[in-house]
N, C-alpha and C positions, 0 to 999 in steps of 0.2 A: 618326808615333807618337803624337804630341798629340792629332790626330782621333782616332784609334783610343781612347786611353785617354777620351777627352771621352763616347766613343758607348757604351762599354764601361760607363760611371755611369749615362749618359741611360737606357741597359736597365734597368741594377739599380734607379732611382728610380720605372719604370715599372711592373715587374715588385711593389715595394714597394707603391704605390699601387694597386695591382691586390690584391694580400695584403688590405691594411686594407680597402678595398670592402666584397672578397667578407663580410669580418666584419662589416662593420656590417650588410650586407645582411643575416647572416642574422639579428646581433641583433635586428633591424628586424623581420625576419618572426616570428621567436622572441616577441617584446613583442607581435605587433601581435595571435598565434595566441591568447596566454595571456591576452587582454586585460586585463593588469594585474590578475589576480586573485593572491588570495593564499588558505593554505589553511587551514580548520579542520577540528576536529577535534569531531565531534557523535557525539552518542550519540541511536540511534533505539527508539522501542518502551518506555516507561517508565511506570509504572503510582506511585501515591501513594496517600495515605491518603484519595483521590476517591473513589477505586474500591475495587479491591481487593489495593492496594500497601499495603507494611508503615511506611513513612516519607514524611513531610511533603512539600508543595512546597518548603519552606524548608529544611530537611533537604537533600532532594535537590539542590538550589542548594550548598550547601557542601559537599553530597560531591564534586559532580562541578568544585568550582575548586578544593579537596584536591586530586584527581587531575590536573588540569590542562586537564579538559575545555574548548571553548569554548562549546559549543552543546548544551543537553539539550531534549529533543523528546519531551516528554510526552501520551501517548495512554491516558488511561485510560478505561476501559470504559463506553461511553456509557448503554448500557442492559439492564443484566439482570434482566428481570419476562418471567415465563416463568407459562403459566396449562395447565389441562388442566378442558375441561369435560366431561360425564357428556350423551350422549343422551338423552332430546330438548329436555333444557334445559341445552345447557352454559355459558347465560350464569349461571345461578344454582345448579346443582349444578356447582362446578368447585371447583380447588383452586389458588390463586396462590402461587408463591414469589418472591421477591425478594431478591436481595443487593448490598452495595454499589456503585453508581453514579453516574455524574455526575448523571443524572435525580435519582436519589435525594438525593443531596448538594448540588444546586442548579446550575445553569449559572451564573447571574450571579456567585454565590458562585465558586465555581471558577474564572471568570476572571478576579477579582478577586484571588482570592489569587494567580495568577501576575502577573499585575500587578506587586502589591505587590512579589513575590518578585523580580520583574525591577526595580525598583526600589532594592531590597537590595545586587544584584548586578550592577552597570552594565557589567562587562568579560565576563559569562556572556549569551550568549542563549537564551531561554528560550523556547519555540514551544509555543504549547497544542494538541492534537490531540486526537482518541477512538478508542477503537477500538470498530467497531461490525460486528454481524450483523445484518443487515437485515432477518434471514427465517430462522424456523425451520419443522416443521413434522412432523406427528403420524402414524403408522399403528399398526395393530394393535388391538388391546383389551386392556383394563383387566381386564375381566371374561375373555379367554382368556389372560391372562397375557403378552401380547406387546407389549404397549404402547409402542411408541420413538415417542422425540422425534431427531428427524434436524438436524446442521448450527448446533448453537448455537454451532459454533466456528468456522462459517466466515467469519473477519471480513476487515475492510479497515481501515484507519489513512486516516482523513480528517485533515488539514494546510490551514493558511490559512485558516479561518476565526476570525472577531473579534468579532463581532456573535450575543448573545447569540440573538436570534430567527432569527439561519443554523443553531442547534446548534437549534433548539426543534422548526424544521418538519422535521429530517431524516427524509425518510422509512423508517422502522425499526418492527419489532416492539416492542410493549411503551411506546413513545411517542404519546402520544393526540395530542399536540401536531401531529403528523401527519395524524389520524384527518382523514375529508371525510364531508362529508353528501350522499349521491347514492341512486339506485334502491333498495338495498338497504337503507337506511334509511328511505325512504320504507317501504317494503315492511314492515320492523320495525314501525315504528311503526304500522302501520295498523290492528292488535287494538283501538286508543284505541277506534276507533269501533264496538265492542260495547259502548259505554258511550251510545250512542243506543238502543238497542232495550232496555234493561236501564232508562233514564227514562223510556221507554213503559212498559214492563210496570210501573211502578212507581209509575205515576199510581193517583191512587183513582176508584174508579168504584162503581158500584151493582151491586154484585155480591157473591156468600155469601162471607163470611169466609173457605172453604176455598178458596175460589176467585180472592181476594186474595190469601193465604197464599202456596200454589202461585206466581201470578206474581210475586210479592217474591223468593220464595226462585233463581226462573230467573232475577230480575235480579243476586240476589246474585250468583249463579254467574258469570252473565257477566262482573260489576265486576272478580267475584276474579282471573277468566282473563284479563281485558284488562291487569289490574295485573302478575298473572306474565308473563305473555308481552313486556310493555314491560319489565319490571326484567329480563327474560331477555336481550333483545336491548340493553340498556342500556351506554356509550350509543348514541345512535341513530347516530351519524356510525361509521364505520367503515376500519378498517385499510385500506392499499392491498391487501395480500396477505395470504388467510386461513392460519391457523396449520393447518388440518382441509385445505386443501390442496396435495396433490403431486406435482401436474404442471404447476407453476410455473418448473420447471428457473433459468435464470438472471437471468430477469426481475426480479425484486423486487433484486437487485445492481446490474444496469444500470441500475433508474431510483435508485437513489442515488447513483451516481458520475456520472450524468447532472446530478442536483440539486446534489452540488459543486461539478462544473462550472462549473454556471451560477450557483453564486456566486462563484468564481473560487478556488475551493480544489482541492487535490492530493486523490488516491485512488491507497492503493499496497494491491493484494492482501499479505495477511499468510499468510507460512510455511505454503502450502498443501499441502507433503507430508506433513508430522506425522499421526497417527491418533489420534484421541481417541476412548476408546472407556469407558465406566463402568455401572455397573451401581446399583440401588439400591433397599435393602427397601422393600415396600408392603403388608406385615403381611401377610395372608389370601389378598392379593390374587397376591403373590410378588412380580415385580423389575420396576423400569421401565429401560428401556434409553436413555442417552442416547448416540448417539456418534455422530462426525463423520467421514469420510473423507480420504483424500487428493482434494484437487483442483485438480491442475496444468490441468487441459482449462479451469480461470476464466479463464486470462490467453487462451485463445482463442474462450471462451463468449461475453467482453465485450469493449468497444469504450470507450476515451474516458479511462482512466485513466492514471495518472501513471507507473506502475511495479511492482514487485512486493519481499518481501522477498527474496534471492537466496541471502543469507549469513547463518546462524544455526546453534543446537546441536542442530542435529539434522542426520539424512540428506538430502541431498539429490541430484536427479539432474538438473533441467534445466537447470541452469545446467553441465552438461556439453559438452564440444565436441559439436556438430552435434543437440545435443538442442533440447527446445522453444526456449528460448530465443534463440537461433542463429536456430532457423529465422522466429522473427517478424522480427528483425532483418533476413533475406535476402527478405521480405514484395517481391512486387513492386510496382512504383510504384503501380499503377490499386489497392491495396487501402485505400492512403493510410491507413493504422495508426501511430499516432506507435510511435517503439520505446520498447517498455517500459524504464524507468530503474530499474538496479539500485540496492539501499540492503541495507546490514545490519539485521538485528535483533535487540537484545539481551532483549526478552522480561523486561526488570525488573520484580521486586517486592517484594523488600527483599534483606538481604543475609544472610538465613538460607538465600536459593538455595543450593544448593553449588555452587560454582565458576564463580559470577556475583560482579562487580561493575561500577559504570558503567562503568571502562574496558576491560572484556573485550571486547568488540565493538563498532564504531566503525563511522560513515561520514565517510569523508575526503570535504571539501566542498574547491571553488575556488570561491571568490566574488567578485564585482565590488566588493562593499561588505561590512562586518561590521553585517549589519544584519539583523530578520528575512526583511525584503524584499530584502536576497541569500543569505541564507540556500535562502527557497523558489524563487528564482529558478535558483539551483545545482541544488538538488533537481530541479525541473521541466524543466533541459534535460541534466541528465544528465552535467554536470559535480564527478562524484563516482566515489569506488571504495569499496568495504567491505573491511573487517579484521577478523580475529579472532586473537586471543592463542594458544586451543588450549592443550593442555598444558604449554609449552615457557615462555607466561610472556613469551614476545616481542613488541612490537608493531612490526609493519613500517610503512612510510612510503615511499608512493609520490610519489617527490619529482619525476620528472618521467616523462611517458608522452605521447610525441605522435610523429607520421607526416610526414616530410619527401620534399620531393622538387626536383628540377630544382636540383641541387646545394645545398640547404637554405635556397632562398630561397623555401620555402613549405612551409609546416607547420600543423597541427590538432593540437590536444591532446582527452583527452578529450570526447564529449560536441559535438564540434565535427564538422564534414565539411569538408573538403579536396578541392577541385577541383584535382583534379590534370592539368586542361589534356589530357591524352591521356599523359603522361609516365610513361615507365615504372622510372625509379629511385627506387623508393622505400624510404628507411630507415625502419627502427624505433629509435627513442631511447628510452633506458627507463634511469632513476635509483632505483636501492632503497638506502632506508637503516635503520639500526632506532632506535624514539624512543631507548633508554639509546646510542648511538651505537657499542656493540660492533658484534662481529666473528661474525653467525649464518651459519650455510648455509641457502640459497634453490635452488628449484629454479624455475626459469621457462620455462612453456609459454607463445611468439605460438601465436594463435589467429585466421587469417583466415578469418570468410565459414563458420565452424563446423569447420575445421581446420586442427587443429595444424601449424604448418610448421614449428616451432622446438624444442629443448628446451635448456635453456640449465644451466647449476649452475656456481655459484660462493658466496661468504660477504659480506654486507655489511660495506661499502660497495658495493652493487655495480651496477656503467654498463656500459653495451653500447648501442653503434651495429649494428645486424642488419640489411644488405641483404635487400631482398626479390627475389633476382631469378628468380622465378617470378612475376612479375605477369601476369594475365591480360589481351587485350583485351578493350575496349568494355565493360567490366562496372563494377555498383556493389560495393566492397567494405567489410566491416565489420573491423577490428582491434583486439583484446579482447587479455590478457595473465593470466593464470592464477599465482597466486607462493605455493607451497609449500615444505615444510621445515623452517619455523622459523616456524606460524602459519599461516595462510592469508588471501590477498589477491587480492580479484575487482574489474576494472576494468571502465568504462564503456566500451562500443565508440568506435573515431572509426571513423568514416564517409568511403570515399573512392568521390568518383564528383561526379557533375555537382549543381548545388544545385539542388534539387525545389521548387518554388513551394508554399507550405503551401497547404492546401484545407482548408473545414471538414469536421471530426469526423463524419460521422451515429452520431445516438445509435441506429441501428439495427446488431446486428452483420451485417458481411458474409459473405459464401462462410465462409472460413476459420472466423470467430469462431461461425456458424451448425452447425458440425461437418457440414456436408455436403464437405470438405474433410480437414480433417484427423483426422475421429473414425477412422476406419480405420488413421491413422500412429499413430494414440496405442497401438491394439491392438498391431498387428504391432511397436509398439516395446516393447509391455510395461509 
């Protein structure tokens, strides 16, 4: 009976220690997935009195620790100088407008007052950005009334850079700072030299006055024409990509997000479905047309950048299951495409918006550190989700979103991949909560590999462990979570499948991004 009852303990102490294990283990794997990140709360896309925002860097700084922001991410408008010249001299029959900009406003200026501004406000971090269109560009006539200017809206949000002369040489329309001197400038300048045959003719000789006369006035000629023709093409250095032309397609983008790059700054396409479309008197002449397209085919035209906007107030489609987006994400290995990093974009510029303010749309950051440098680090691998309030006035909070397996002793949270060894139990864990801490209704679609296998509804507080057990073999999968109802909430994928050795980037696009691929899905999807 002694033994009995002695073996009967030694079980249960076993069985006990076998309990705490398994919990530390996953605590273990749980710390080791999240690597001690913790989360903030940024606001993306924000315009000031740089550009052409209604309110200050300093301003903005107090609005957004009123709200309780922690991170504001300021991009205002790098360069708008916009010119239209007149045939056959459009460097000096043209017409330039300009409105405010960083160019206009100063760079050193401008990063000096966030400086300052971060200086003010040591618990807010404050990221200087632009947002810039690299390339616009011209068809029609003035003269038959058709005249459009195509694409001044098609911009990107460059991030990370610090250093006044990385903002000076970006390569962009409307920035000389940019401009090179090569063939074409040569080529410009080469009228100088009717200014040799014009100090012949100009010499005196022994010849009739009318016949002096004569040759003076040919030299005048010439001087005059060498002098228009140089202040025509003036100055002689010249843009990467001309304004007059239009079958540039996505070239002049790519070498800017390549120029990032290679200063070690971020490029996120900005809210490329929107349609800008305006019109505008030209007296006698009638209207000039400026307007910009949808173009979701950028994030497959180009190679090399960081991300895209996904979540803003407007329509959108490819951040739908098994649309664009999805399908870059399912990219096979040989394409070597980093996946594009989703972010919000709140599109600020003062608070005369209607039904904008800094904290209507947000991107939730995990960060290593609260610094700018985990800031952009969060940003750059994808450990983030976007938020929007929507009518309802709600902000959700994705408290935890990560993919376990092999009884939860291995897990990825956003942004991460999970080698999941060949295993096929894998949960989905997923924490919604809402910042004022009530009681909203949520609707939750998982989203594997661009479909839905889930649909979930409940009210925050609200947890869900969701077996997956449709797992496929020998496949890489992506795991995204979709949170409507009360607001809406779009996560970053995790990644499960074997850890791919990174390769560099070529700044050339491939198959896919070249549209010999997927220009035909884009039709037949509409």
């Amino acid at each position: 009976m002694f033994i009995s009852r002695r073996a009967g303990q030694i079980k249960c102490a076993l069985r006990l220690m076998l309990i705490v294990m398994s919990c530390l283990l996953c605590s273990v794997a749980r710390a080791e997935a999240s690597d001690d990140r913790q989360q903030l709360l940024a606001t993306v896309h924000v315009h000031s009195t740089a550009s052409t925002g209604e309110l200050t860097v300093e301003a903005l700084a107090e609005r957004a620790e009123q709200l309780g922001l922690d991170v504001l991410i300021l991009t205002d408008n790098f360069s708008l100088r916009y010119e239209y010249g007149l045939w056959p001299l459009p460097g000096l029959l043209k017409r330039q407008v300009r409105f405010p900009s960083v160019l206009e406003y100063g760079i050193e200026r401008y990063l000096d007052e966030i400086a300052a501004a971060q200086s003010r406000h040591p618990k807010l971090i404050i990221l200087p950005g632009v947002e810039v269109a690299p390339y616009y560009y011209w068809t029609g006539s003035l003269w038959n009334r058709t005249l459009t200017m195509h694409n001044a809206q098609r911009n990107l949000l460059v991030l990370g850079l610090t250093k006044p002369e990385d903002y000076r040489s970006l390569p962009t329309s409307g920035n000389p700072g940019s401009y090179t001197f090569d063939w074409r400038g040569a080529v410009n300048g080469a009228p100088m030299l009717l200014v040799l045959p014009a100090v012949w003719l100009w010499r005196p000789l022994r010849r009739s006055a009318d016949q002096r006369s004569s040759r003076r006035t040919v030299a005048c000629i010439l001087i005059v024409l060498a002098v228009a023709l140089v202040a025509n093409a003036w100055p002689l250095s010249q843009p990467a990509f001309s304004s007059y032309d239009d079958r540039l397609g996505y070239r002049p983008y790519q070498a800017l997000i390549n120029d990032v790059r290679g200063k070690g700054g971020l490029v996120f396409w900005s809210m490329t479905e929107p349609r800008d479309f305006h019109e505008y008197a030209a007296g006698p002449l009638g209207t000039v047309t400026v307007k910009t397209e949808p173009h979701p085919e950028a994030l497959l035209m180009t190679t090399g950048y960081t991300g895209f906007g996904g979540l803003y107030q407007d329509g959108r489609t490819i951040i739908k299951p098994g649309e664009l987006w999805d399908r870059l994400l399912q990219l096979p290995a040989h394409e070597q495409r980093p996946a594009p990093v989703l972010i919000g974009e709140l599109g600020f510029h003062g608070l005369s918006d209607a039904g904008k303010d800094l904290h209507r749309l947000v991107t939730g950051l995990w960060v290593k550190e609260r610094t700018v440098a985990g800031v952009l680090e969060a940003l750059r691998s994808g450990h983030a989700y976007a938020v929007g309030e929507g009518d309802h006035h709600v902000q959700l909070r994705l408290d935890e979103f990560r993919v376990m397996c092999q009884g939860g002793t291995k897990s990825a949270s956003a942004g991460d991949r999970l080698d999941s060894g060949g295993a096929r139990d894998l949960m989905v864990r997923l924490s919604v909560t809402a910042r004022d801490h009530g009681r909203h209704p949520v609707k939750v679609r998982v989203i594997r590999s661009g479909q839905v296998l889930a649909q979930l509804a409940g009210e925050t507080p609200f947890r869900v462990d969701w077996p997956d057990t449709t797992v496929p073999t020998e496949e890489r999968l992506t795991y995204r979570v979709e949170i409507t109802g009360s607001g809406e909430l779009l996560s970053n994928p995790i990644f499960v499948g074997p850890v791919l050795e990174p390769k560099a980037v070529s700044s050339q696009p491939s198959a896919i991004s070249s549209g010999r691929i997927s220009s035909h899905k884009l039709k037949a999807e509409g």
